[in-house]
C-alpha positions as a Markdown table, in Angstrom:
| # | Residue | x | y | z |
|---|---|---|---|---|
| 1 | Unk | 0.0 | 0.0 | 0.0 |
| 2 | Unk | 1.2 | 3.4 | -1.0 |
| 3 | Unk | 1.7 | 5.9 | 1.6 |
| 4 | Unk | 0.3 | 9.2 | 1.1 |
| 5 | Unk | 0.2 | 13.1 | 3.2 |
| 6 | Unk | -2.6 | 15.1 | 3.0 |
| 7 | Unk | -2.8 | 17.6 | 0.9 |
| 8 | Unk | -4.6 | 20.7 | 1.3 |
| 9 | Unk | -5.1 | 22.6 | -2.0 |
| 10 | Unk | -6.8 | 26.0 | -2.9 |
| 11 | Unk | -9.1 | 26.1 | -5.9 |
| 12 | Unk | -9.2 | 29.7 | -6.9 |
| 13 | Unk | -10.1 | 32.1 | -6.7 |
| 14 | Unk | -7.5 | 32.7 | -9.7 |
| 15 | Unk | -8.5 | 29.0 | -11.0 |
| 16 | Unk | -9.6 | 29.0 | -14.8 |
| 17 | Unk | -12.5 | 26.9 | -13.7 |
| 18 | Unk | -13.8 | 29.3 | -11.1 |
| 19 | Unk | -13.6 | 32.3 | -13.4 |
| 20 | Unk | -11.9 | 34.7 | -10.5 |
| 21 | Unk | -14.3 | 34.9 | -7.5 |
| 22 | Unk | -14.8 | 31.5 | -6.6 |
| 23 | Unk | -12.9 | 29.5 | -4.5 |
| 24 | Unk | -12.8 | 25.9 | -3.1 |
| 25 | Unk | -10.5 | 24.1 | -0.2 |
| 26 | Unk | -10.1 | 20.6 | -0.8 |
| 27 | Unk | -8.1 | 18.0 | 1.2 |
| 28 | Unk | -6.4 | 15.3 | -0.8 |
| 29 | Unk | -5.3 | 11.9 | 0.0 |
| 30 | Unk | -3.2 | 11.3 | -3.5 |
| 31 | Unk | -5.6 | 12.2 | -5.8 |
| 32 | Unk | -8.5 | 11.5 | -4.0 |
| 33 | Unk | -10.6 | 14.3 | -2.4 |
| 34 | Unk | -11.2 | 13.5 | 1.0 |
| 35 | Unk | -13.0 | 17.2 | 2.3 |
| 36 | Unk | -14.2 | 20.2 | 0.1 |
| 37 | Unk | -15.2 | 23.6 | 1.4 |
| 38 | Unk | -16.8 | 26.3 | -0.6 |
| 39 | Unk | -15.6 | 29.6 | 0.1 |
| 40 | Unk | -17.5 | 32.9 | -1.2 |
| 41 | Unk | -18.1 | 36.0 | -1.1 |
| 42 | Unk | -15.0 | 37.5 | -3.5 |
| 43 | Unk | -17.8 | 39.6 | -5.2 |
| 44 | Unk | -20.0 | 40.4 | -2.2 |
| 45 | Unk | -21.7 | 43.8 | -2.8 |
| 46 | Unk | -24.6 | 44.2 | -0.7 |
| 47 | Unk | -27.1 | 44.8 | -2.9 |
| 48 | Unk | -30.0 | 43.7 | -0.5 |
| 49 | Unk | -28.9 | 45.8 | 2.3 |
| 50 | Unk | -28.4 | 48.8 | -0.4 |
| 51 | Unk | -31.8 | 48.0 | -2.2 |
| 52 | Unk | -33.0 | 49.3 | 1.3 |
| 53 | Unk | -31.5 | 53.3 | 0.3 |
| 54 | Unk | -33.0 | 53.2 | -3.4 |
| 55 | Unk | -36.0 | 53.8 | -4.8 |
| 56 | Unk | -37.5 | 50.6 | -7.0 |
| 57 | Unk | -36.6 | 51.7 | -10.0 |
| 58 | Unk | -32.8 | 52.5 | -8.7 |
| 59 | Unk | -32.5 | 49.1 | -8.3 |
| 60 | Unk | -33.2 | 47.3 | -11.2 |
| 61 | Unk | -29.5 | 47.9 | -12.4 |
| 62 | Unk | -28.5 | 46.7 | -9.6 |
| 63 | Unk | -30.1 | 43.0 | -10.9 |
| 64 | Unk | -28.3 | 43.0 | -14.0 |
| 65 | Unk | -25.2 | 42.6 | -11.8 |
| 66 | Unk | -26.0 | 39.4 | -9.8 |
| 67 | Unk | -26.2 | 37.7 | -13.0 |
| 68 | Unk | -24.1 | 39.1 | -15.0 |
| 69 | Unk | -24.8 | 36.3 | -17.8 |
| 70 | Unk | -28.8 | 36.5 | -17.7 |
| 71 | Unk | -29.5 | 40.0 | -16.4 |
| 72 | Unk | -32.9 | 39.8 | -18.5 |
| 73 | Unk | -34.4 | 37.4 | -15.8 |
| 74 | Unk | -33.2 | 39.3 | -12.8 |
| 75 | Unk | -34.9 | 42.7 | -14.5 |
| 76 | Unk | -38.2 | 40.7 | -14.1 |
| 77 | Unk | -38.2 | 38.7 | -10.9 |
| 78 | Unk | -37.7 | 42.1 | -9.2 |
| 79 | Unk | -40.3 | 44.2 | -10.9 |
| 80 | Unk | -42.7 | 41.5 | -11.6 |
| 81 | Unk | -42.0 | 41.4 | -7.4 |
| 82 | Unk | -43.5 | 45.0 | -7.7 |
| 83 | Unk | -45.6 | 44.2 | -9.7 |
| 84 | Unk | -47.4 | 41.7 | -8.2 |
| 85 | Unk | -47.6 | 43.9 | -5.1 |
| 86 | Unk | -49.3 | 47.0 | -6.8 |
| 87 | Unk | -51.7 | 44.7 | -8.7 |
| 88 | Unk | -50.6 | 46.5 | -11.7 |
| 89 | Unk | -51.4 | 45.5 | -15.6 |
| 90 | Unk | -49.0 | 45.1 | -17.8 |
| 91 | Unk | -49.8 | 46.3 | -21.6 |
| 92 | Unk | -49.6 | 42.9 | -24.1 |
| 93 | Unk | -46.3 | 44.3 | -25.9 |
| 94 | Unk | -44.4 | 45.4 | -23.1 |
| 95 | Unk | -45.6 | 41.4 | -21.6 |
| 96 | Unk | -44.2 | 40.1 | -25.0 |
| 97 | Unk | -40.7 | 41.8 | -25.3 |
| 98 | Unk | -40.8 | 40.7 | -21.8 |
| 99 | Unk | -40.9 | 37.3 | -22.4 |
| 100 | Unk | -38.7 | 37.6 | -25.9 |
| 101 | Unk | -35.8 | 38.8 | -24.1 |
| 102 | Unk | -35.0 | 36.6 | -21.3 |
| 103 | Unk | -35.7 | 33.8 | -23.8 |
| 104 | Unk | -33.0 | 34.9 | -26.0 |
| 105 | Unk | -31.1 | 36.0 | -23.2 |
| 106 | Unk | -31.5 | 31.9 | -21.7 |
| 107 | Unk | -30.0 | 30.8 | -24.9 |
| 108 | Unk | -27.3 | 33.4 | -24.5 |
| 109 | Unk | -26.3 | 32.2 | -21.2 |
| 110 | Unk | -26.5 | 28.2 | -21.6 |
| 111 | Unk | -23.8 | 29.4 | -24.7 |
| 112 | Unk | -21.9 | 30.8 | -21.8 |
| 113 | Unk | -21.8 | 28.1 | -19.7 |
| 114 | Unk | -21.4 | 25.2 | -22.9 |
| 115 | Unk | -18.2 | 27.3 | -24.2 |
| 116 | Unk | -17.1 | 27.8 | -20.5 |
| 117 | Unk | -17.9 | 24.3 | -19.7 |
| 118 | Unk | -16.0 | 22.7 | -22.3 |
| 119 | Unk | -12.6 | 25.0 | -22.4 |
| 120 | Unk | -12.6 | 24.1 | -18.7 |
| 121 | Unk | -12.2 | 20.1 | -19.3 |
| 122 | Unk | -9.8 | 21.0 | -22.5 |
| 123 | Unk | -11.8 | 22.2 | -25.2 |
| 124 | Unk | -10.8 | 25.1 | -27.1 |
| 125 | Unk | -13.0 | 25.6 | -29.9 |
| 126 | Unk | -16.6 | 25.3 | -28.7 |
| 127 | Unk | -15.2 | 28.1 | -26.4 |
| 128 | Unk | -14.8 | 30.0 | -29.7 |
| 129 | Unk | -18.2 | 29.0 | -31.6 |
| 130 | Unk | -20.8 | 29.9 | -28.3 |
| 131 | Unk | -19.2 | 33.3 | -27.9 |
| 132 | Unk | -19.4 | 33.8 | -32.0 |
| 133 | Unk | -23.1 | 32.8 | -31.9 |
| 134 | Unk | -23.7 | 34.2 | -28.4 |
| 135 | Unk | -22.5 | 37.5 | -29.6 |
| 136 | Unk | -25.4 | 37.8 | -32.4 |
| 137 | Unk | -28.0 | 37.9 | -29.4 |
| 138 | Unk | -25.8 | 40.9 | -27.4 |
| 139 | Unk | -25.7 | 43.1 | -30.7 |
| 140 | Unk | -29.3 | 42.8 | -30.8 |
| 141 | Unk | -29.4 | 43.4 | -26.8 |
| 142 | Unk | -27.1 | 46.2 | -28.0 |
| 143 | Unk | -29.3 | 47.8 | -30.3 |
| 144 | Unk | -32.4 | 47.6 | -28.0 |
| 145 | Unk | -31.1 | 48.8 | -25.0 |
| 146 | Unk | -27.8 | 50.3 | -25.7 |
| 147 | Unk | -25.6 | 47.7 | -23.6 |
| 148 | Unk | -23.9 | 44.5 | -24.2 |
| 149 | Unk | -24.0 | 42.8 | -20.6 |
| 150 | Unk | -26.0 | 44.8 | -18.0 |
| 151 | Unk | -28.9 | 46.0 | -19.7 |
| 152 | Unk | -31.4 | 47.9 | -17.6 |
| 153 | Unk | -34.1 | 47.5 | -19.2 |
| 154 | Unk | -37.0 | 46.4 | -17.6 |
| 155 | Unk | -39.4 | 48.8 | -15.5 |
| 156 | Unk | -42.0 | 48.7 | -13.3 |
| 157 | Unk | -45.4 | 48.4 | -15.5 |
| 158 | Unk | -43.4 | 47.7 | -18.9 |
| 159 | Unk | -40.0 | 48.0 | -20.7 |
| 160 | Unk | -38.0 | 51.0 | -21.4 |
| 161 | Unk | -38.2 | 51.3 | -25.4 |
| 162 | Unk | -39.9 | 49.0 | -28.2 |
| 163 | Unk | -38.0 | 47.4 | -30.3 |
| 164 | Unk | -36.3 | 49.0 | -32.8 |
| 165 | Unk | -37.7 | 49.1 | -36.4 |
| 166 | Unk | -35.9 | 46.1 | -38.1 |
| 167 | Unk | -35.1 | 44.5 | -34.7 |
| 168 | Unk | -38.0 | 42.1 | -34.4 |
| 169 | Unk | -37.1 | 40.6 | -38.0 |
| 170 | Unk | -33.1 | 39.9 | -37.0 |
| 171 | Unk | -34.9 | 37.9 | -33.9 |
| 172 | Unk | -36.8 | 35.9 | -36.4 |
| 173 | Unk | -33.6 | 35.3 | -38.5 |
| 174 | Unk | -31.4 | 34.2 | -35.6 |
| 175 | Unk | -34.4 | 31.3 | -34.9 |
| 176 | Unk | -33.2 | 28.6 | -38.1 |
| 177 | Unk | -29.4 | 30.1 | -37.5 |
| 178 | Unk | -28.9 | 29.2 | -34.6 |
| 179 | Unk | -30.8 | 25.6 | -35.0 |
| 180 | Unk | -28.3 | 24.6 | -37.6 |
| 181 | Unk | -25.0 | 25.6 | -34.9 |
| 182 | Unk | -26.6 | 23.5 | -32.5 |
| 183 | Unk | -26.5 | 20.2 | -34.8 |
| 184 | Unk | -23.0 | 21.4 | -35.1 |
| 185 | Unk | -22.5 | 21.6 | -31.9 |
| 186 | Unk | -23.8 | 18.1 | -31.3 |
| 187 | Unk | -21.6 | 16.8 | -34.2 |
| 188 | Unk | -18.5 | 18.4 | -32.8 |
| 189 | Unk | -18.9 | 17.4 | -29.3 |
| 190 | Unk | -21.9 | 15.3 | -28.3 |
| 191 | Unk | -20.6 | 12.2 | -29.2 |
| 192 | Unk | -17.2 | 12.8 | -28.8 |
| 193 | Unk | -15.9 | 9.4 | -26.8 |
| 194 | Unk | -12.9 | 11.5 | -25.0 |
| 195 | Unk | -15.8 | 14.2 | -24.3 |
| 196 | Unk | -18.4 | 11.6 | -23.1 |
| 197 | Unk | -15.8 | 9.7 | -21.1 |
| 198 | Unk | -15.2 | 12.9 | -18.8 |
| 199 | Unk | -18.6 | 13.3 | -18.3 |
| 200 | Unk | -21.0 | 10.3 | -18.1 |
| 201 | Unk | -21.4 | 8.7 | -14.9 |
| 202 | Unk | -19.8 | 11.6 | -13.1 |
| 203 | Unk | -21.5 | 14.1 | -10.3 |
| 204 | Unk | -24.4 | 12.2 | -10.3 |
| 205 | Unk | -27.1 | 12.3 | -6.8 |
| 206 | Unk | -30.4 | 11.2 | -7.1 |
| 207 | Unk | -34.2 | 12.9 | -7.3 |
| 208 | Unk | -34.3 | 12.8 | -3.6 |
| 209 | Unk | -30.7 | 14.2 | -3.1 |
| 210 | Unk | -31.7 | 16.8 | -5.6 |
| 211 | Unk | -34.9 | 17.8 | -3.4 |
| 212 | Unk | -33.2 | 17.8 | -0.1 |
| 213 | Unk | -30.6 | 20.3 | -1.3 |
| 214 | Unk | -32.6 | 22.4 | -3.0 |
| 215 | Unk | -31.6 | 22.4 | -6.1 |
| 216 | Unk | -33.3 | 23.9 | -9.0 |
| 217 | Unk | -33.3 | 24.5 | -12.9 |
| 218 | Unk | -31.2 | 21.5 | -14.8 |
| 219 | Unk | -29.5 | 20.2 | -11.9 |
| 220 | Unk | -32.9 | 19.2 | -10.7 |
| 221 | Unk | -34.6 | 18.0 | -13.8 |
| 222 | Unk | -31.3 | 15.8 | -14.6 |
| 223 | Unk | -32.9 | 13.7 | -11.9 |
| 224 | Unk | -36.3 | 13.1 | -13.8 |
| 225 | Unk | -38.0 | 15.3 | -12.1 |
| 226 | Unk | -40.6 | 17.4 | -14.4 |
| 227 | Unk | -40.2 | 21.2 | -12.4 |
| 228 | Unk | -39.9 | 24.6 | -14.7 |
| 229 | Unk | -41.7 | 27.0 | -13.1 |
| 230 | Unk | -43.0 | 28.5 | -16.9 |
| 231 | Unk | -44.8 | 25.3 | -17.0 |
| 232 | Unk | -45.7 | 24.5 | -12.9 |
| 233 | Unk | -46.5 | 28.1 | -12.0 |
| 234 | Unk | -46.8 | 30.1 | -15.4 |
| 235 | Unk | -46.0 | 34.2 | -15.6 |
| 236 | Unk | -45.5 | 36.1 | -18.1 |
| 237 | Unk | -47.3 | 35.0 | -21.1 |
| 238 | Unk | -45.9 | 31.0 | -20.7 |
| 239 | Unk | -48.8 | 29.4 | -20.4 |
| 240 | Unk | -49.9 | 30.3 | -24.1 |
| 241 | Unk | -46.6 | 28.6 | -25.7 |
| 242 | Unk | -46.1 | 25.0 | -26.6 |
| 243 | Unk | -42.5 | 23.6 | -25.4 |
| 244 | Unk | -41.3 | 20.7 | -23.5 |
| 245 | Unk | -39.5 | 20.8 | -20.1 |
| 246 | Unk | -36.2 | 18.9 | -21.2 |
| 247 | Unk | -35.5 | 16.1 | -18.0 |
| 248 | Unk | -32.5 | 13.4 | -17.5 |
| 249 | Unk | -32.5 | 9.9 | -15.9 |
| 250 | Unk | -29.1 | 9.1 | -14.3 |
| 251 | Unk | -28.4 | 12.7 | -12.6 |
| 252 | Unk | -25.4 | 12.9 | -13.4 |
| 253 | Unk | -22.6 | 15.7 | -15.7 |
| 254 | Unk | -24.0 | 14.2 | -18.7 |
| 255 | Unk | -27.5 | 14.5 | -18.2 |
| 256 | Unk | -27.0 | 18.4 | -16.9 |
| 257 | Unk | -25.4 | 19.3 | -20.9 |
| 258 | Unk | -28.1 | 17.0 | -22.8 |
| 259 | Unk | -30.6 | 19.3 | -20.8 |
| 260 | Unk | -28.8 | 22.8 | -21.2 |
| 261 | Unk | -28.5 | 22.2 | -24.9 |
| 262 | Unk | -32.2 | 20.7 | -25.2 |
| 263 | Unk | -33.6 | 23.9 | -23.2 |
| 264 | Unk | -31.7 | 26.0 | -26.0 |
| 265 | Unk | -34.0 | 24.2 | -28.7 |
| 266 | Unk | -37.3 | 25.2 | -26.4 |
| 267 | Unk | -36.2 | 28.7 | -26.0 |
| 268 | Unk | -36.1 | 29.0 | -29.8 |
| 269 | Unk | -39.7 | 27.0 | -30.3 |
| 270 | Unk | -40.5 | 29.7 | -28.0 |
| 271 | Unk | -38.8 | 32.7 | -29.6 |
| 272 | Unk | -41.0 | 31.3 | -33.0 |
| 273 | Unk | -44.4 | 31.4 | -31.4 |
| 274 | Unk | -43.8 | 34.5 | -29.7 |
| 275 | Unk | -43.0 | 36.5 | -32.7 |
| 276 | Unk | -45.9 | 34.6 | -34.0 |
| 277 | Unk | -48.3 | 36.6 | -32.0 |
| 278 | Unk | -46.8 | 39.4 | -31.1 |
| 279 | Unk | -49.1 | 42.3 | -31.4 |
| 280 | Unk | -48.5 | 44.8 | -34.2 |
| 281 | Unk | -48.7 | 48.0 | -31.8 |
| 282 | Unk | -49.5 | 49.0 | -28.2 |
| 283 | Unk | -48.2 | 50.5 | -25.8 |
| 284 | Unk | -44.5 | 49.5 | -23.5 |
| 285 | Unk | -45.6 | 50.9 | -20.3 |
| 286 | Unk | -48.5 | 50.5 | -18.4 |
| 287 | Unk | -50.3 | 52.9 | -15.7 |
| 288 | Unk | -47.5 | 53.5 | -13.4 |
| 289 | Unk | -47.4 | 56.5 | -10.4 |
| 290 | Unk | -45.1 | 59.0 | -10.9 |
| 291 | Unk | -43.3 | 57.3 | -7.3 |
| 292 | Unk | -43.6 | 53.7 | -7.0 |
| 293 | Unk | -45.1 | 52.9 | -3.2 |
| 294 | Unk | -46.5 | 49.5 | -3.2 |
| 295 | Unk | -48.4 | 49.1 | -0.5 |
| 296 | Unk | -47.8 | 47.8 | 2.9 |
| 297 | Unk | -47.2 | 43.7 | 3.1 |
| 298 | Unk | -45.2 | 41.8 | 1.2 |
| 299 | Unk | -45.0 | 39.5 | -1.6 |
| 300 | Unk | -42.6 | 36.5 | -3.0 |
| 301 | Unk | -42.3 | 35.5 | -6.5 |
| 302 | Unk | -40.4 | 33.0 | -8.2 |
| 303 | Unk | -39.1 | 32.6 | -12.4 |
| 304 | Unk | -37.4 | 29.6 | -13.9 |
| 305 | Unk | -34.0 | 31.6 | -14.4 |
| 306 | Unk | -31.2 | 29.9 | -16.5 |
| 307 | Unk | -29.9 | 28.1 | -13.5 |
| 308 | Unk | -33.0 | 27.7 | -11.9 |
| 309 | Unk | -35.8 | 29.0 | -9.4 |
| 310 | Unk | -34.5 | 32.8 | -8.4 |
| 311 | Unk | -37.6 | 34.3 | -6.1 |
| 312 | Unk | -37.6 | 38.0 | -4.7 |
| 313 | Unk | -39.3 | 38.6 | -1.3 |
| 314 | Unk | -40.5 | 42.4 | -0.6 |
| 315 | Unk | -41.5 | 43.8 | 2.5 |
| 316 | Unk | -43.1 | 47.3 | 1.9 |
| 317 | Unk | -44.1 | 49.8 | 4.7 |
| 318 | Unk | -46.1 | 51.6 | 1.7 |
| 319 | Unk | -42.7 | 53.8 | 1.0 |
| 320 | Unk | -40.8 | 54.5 | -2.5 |
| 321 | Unk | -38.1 | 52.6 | -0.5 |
| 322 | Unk | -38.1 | 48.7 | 0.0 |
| 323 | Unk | -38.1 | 48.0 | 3.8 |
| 324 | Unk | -36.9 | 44.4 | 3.2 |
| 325 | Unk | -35.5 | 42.8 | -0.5 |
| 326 | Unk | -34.3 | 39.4 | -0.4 |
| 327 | Unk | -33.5 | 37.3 | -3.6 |
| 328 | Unk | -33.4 | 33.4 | -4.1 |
| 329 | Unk | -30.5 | 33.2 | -5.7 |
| 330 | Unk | -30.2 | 29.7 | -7.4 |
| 331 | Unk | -26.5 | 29.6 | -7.8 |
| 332 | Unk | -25.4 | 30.0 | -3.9 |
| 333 | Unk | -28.4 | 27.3 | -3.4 |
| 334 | Unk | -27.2 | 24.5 | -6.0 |
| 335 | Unk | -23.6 | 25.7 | -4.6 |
| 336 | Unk | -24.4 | 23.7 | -1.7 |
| 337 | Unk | -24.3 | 20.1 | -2.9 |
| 338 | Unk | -21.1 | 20.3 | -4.3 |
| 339 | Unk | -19.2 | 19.0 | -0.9 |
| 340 | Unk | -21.1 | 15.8 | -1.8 |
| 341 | Unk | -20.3 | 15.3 | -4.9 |
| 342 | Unk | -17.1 | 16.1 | -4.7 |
| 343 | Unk | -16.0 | 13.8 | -1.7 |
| 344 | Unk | -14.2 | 10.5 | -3.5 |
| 345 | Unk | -13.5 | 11.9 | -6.8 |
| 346 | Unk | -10.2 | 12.7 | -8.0 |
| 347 | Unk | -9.0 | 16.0 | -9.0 |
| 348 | Unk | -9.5 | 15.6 | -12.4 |
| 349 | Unk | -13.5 | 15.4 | -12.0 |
| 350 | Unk | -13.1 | 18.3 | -10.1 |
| 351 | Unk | -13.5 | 20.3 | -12.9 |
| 352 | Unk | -16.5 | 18.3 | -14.3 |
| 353 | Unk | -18.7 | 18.4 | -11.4 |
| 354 | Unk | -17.9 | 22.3 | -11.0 |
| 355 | Unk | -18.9 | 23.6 | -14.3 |
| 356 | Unk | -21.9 | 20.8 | -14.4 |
| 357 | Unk | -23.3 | 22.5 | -11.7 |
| 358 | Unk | -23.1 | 25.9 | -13.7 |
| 359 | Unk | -22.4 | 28.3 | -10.8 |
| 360 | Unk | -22.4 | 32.4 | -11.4 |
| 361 | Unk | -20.4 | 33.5 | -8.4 |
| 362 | Unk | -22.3 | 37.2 | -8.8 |
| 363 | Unk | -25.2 | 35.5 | -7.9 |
| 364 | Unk | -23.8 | 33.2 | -4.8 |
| 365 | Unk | -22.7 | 36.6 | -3.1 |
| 366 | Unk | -25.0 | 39.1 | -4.0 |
C-alpha cells in the first residue's frame, strides 16, 4: 500500500474553472478528495442591504449585476416582485418583449456556460463558436437597449423602449441560425468518446438528493424530475406557448449538458411562437405613479432563471423605498451540494462536477 500526506489545495479564486471569484479548499489523499469547502463572497456587494436606500426603479440595475450572464431574468423577478404587489397590468407588448428577451437571453447564457464548460475540461473551440453565436443575441441586446452585458431595461409596468424598427425581424432570422450551430455543436462534441468519457457517470445524486438540497433548474430536472416554473407556475405569457420541459435519468454531468442544450431548442420553439403573435402595436408601459409605493405587506415571486428558481421577497411599509429585499438566488443554493459530490472523486472530475453545476459567483454573493 502506497503511503500518502494530505494535501490541502486551494481552488481559486484565480483557478480557470472558477472564473476569478470563486474559490474551493479541498483535502487530498493522493488524488483523492477527501473534504471540500466552498468559500465565497469574492464579489460580495450588498445589494440587498443597499436596495434598502434606493428607490425601485434605482434598483433594477443593480439585478443586471448578480447575473451578469442573464440580467434579462433578474430585471423581471424584481419588478414583476413589484408588480405583483401593486396589482398593476401590464400592456400585451411590453408582456411580449418581456418574455422575448429573457428567452434569448436563456440561450445566451446556456452558450456561456457550454463554451465555458468545455474550455474548462480542455476544449478550445466550442469556447470559440458559443461566444461567436452568443454574440449575435448581445448586438441585438445592444441595439435595443444600448448595452452588451448589463442592460437595464425592464421597469416597473413595462420595458424602457420598443423594439427597434428592423429588430424584431433579425430575432426571427437568428431562430433557423442558430438551430443549424446546435446540430454542429452536437456533431463536434456530443458524441465525442474522450468528451463523453469525462462526463457520463460523473456528479451524479439522485431525485431525492436533488430535493433535499434544494436544487433547482437542470441540476434538478437531470434527476427526472418534471419542475420549470413557466410550466408549474406560469408568468408572463408562458402558459400560451407549446414547449417541452427537457429532464434526465441518471443525474449525473452528462445529463445536466443534454438538458442545457435541449432547453436552447425550447427557447427557440419559444422565440418562434412568440413572434408569431406578437401584437402589431401598443403600448411598453403601463399605468404607473409617478413614485412607486406599493403598498404595505409583502410579496414573493419565483421565475425559472437559466440556473433555476430565483424568487424576490419584498417587505413594503407603503414607501418609494423597500423595507426588506431578499432574492433566491439559485446559484449559492445549487452551490451547496457540491461537498457531496465532490467527496471520493479525484481532482480531475473536479473540474466536471464544478462547471456541471453551472455556478455564477455574482449570484452566490450578492
Amino acid at each position: 500500500m502506497i503511503r500518502t500526506e494530505e494535501l490541502l489545495l486551494n481552488v481559486g479564486p484565480q483557478h480557470p474553472s472558477t472564473h476569478g471569484v470563486f474559490r474551493i479548499v479541498v483535502k487530498l489523499d493522493g488524488e483523492v478528495i477527501t473534504e471540500a469547502t466552498p468559500v465565497m463572497g469574492y464579489l460580495h456587494r450588498g445589494t440587498e442591504k443597499l436596495a434598502e436606500q434606493l428607490n425601485y426603479t434605482q434598483i433594477i440595475p443593480y439585478t443586471d449585476r448578480m447575473d451578469y450572464v442573464s440580467a434579462m431574468t433578474n430585471n423581471y423577478v424584481l419588478v414583476h416582485a413589484v408588480e405583483t404587489m401593486m396589482g398593476l397590468e401590464i400592456p400585451e407588448r411590453a408582456e411580449f418583449m418581456r418574455l422575448i428577451v429573457m428567452e434569448l437571453q436563456r440561450v445566451a447564457s446556456h452558450l456561456v456556460w457550454w463554451g465555458t464548460y468545455l474550455l474548462d475540461i480542455g476544449a478550445m473551440s466550442p469556447f470559440l463558436y458559443a461566444f461567436r453565436d452568443r454574440e449575435i443575441i448581445i448586438n441585438l441586446f445592444n441595439e435595443l437597449c444600448g448595452a452588451r452585458l448589463t442592460y437595464n431595461y425592464m421597469r416597473v409596468g413595462g420595458v424602457k423602449w420598443d423594439a427597434p424598427p428592423g429588430w424584431l425581424d433579425k430575432v426571427r432570422e437568428f431562430i433557423p441560425y442558430m438551430y443549424g450551430k446546435l446540430r454542429e455543436y452536437d456533431k463536434l462534441v456530443s458524441g465525442n468518446e474522450i468528451f463523453l468519457a469525462r462526463i457520463k457517470g460523473i456528479g451524479r445524486y439522485d431525485a431525492a438528493t436533488a430535493i433535499d438540497y434544494g436544487l433547482s433548474g437542470a441540476n434538478l430536472r437531470c434527476t427526472g424530475i418534471d419542475w420549470d416554473l413557466r410550466k408549474t407556475e406560469p408568468y408572463s405569457l408562458y402558459n400560451r406557448f407549446e414547449f417541452d420541459v427537457p429532464l434526465g435519468r441518471n443525474g449525473d454531468c452528462y445529463d445536466r449538458y443534454v438538458i442545457r442544450l435541449e432547453e436552447i431548442k425550447q427557447s427557440l420553439r419559444i422565440l418562434e411562437q412568440a413572434l408569431e403573435q406578437m401584437p402589431a402595436g401598443g403600448e411598453t408601459m403601463g399605468k404607473v405613479p409617478r413614485v412607486i409605493r406599493p403598498p404595505a405587506g409583502e410579496a414573493y415571486v419565483r421565475i425559472e432563471s437559466p440556473r433555476g428558481e430565483i424568487g424576490c421577497h419584498i417587505v413594503s411599509k407603503g414607501k418609494a423605498e423597500p423595507y426588506r429585499l431578499k432574492f433566491r438566488r439559485p446559484s449559492f443554493v445549487n452551490l451547496q451540494i457540491l461537498p457531496k459530490l465532490l467527496v471520493g472523486e479525484t481532482m480531475t472530475n473536479l473540474i466536471t462536477i464544478l462547471g456541471g453545476v453551472d455556478i455564477v459567483v455574482g449570484e452566490v454573493d450578492c
